[in-house]
C-alpha positions as CSV (number, residue, x, y, z in Angstrom):
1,X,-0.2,59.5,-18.4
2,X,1.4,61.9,-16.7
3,X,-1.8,64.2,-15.2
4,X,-4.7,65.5,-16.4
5,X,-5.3,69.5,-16.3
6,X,-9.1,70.6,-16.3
7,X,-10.2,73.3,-18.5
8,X,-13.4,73.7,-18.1
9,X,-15.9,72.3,-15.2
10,X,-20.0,72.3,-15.9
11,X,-22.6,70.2,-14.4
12,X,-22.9,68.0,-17.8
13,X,-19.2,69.0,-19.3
14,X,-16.1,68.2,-18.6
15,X,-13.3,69.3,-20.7
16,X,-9.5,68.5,-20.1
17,X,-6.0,68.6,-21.2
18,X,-4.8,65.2,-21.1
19,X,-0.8,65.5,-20.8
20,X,2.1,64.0,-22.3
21,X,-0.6,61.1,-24.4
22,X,-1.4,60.9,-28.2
23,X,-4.1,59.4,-30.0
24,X,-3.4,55.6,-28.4
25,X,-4.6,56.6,-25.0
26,X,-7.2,59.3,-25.9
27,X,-8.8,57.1,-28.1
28,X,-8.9,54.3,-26.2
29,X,-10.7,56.4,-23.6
30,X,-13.2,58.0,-25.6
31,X,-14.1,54.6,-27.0
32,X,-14.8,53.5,-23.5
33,X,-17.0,56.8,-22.7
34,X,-19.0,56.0,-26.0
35,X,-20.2,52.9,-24.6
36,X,-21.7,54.3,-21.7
37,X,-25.4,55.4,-21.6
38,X,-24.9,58.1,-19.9
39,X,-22.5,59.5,-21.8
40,X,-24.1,62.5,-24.8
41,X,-20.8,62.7,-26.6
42,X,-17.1,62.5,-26.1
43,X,-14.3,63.8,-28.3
44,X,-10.9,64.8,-28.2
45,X,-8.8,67.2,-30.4
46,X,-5.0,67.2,-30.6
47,X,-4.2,71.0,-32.6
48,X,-0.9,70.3,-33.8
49,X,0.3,66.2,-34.6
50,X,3.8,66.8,-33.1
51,X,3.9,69.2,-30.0
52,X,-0.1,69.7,-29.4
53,X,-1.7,67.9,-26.6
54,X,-5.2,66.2,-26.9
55,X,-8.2,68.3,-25.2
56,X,-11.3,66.2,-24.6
57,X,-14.9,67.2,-24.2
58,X,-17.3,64.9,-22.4
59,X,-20.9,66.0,-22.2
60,X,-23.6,64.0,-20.6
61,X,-27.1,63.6,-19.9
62,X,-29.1,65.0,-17.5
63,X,-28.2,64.3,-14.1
64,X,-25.4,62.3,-14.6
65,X,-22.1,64.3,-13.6
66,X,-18.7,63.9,-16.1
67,X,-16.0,63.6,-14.0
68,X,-17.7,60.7,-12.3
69,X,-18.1,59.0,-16.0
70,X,-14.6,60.0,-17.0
71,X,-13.6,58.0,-13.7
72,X,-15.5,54.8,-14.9
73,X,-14.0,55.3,-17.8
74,X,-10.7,54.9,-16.7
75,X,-11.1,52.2,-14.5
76,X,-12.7,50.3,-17.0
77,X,-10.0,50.8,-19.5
78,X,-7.4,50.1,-16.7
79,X,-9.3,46.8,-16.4
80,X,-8.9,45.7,-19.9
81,X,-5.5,46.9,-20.2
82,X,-4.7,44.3,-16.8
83,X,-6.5,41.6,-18.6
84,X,-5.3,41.7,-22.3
85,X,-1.3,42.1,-20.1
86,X,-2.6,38.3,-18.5
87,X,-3.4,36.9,-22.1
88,X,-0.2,38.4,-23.4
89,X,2.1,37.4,-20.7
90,X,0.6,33.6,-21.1
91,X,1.9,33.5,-24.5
């Protein structure tokens, strides 16, 4: 991933333009998000399947703040990604 652009800053919104990822990636992510209780909704859009790049919405409950979440998020992911490298390397 090569940065992350935000669009769009509220207290319980976050929106971004995720850079140089497809669906992989952005899914992955928003999967993660899902799981969290904190987290109202997350969704990303990619407008056009060959040049477009995927803009993702975060919106969460009261009091909890998105970038914060979207930062779990990551981490979290990161941390699966380590451990499912481990299994594969032991192959």
């Amino acid at each position: 991933m090569d940065s992350i652009e935000i669009i769009n800053d509220k207290t319980l919104e976050l929106e971004v333009i995720v850079h140089n990822e497809s669906h992989g990636i952005c899914n992955a992510l928003r999967n993660k998000l899902m799981k969290n209780k904190d987290v109202e909704y997350a969704v990303y859009n990619i407008d056009h399947p060959l040049i477009g790049e995927p803009i993702m919405t975060i919106k969460t409950k009261r009091g909890k703040r998105p970038k914060k979440v979207l930062v779990k998020a990551a981490k979290d992911l990161n941390k699966d990604i380590s451990e499912f490298k481990s299994l594969v390397e032991g192959i």
